[in-house]
C-alpha positions, 0 to 999 in steps of 0.5 A: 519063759518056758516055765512060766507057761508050763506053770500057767498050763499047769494051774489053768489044766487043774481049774479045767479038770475042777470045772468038769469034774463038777459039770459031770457030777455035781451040778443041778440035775446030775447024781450028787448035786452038791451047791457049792461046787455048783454055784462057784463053778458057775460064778467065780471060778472063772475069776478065780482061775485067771487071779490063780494062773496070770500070776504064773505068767510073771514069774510067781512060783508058789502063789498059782499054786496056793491059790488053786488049794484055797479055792478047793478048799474054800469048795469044800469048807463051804459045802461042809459048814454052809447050810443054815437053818434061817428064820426069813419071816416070824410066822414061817418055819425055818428055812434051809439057806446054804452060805458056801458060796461065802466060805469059798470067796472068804477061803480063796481071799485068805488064800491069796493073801497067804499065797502073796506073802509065801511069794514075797517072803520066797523071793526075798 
């Protein structure tokens, strides 16, 4: 049981680390304003961080662990390829949308059914 909150403490530790981290440097108004650290920080990673962590609670090894790395990931895959250029109305240049917050969700989905099928195929 010891172990299963040190690895609980663990992944919860990293997700603290991410959101200050982000909190310090790259939201709205600080020195390098990134959006999808930004956005996720504030909008999923708290989700992210209890589907990443209670797992550990349970007794899964490798799953909080993939997790975490899918959601980095997805963070930085999302800032790398999400700005688009969007044509909202014909008679309007086109506009910059940014779809990182997608990548992320999109990563960190993929990310937890690898972690599922890693901690089934692990056990079995």
């Amino acid at each position: 049981m010891k172990k299963r909150f040190l690895h609980f403490g663990i992944v919860a530790a990293i997700y603290l680390l991410i959101f200050a981290l982000c909190q310090q440097f790259f939201f709205i108004g600080k020195p390098f304003h990134l959006y999808t650290p930004d956005w996720t920080a504030k909008n999923i990673m708290w989700i992210a961080a209890i589907i990443s962590a209670v797992p550990a609670l349970i007794g899964c090894k490798k799953y909080p662990y993939i997790t975490v790395a899918f959601y980095i990931l997805g963070v930085v895959l999302g800032e790398l390829f999400g700005r688009q250029m969007v044509i909202m109305d014909q008679s309007l240049a086109s506009m910059p949308y940014h779809y990182g917050f997608a990548w992320c969700i999109g990563i960190y989905i993929i990310g937890c059914v690898v972690g599922l099928a890693v901690e089934k195929f692990a056990s079995a």
